[in-house]
Structure formats: structure tokens, C-alpha cells
C-alpha positions in Angstrom: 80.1 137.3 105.7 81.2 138.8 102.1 78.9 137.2 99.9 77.4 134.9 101.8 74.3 135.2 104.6 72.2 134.1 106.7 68.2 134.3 106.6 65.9 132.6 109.7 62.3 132.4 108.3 59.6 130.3 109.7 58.6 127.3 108.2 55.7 128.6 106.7 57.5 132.0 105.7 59.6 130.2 103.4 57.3 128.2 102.0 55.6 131.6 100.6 58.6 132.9 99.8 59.7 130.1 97.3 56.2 129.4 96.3 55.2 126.3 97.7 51.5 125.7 98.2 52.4 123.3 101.8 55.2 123.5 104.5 57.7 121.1 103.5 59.1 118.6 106.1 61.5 119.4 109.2 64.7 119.8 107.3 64.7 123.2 106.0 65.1 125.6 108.9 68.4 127.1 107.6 69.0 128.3 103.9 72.3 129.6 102.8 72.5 133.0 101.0 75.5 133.8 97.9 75.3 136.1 96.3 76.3 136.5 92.7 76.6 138.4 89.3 74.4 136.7 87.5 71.1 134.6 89.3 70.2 133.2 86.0 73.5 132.4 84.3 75.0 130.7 87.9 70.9 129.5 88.4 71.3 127.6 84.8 74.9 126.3 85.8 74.1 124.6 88.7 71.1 122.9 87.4 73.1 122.0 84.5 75.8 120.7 87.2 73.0 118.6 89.3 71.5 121.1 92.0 67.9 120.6 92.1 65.6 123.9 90.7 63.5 124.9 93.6 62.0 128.2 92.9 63.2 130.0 89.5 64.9 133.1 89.4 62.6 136.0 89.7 62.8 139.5 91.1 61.8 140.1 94.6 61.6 143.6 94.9 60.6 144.0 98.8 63.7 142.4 99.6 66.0 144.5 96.8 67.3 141.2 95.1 66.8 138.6 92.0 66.9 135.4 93.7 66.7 131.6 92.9 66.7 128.5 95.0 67.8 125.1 94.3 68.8 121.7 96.2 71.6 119.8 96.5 71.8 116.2 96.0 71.3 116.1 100.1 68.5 117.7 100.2 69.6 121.1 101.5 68.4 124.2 100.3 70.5 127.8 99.1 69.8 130.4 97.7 71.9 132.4 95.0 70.9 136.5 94.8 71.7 139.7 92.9 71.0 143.2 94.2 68.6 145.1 92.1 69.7 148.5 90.7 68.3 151.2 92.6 67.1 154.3 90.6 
């Protein structure tokens, strides 16, 4: 898929994943992947552009990525990642 992917968590998977303390309403069983050069430069865009933040950009080492999540105006939740260098 290039840049883009797919990831099927459950419900409450997700929810730990982006740090939410509750599982958020039926709605958010698909999230899209894209990734990017820069999570926090592209992360700061987007907010800038209207996308709601979600979960800041952090480091996720177990999955090998620096991730952020954010909203559109809809609702619907994606996910824009970076591979971390390997050493």
C-alpha cells in the first residue's frame, strides 16, 4: 500500500494505544496509517489546517515508529508515522 496501512486493533487496544483512559464510542474500528518524514512537522500542519490532535507525537518503540493521531472534522481517526532509526 506504499505509504499507507492498515491496522485492526480492538476497541479497547486502541484506546491504550492512544492513551485514552475509556473506550470511545462505536465509530473507530478502522484507523488509517501514512506514513511520513516528519510526524511532528506534518502532526503541527494538520492541526494548524483543522484536524483534531488526538494523541501527540511520541515514540513507540515496540512498534519501530513515531506516531501521532488526530481527527478529521468527521470524526474519523488516522494516524501519521515515521520509522525509527535502527542502530
Amino acid at each position: 500500500m506504499g505509504t499507507a496501512g492498515l491496522e485492526l486493533f480492538s476497541r479497547a487496544a486502541f484506546a491504550s494505544a492512544i492513551g485514552e483512559a475509556a473506550l470511545a464510542p462505536l465509530g473507530r474500528e478502522t484507523v488509517l496509517d501514512f506514513e511520513v518524514d516528519d510526524v511532528d512537522a506534518t502532526y503541527a500542519d494538520l492541526v494548524e489546517r483543522g484536524a483534531t490532535p488526538v494523541a501527540a507525537p511520541q515514540d513507540r518503540p515496540a512498534w519501530g515508529v513515531r506516531a501521532a493521531n488526530l481527527a478529521d472534522p468527521d470524526g474519523h481517526h488516522f494516524e501519521i508515522y515515521s520509522k525509527l532509526p535502527t542502530s
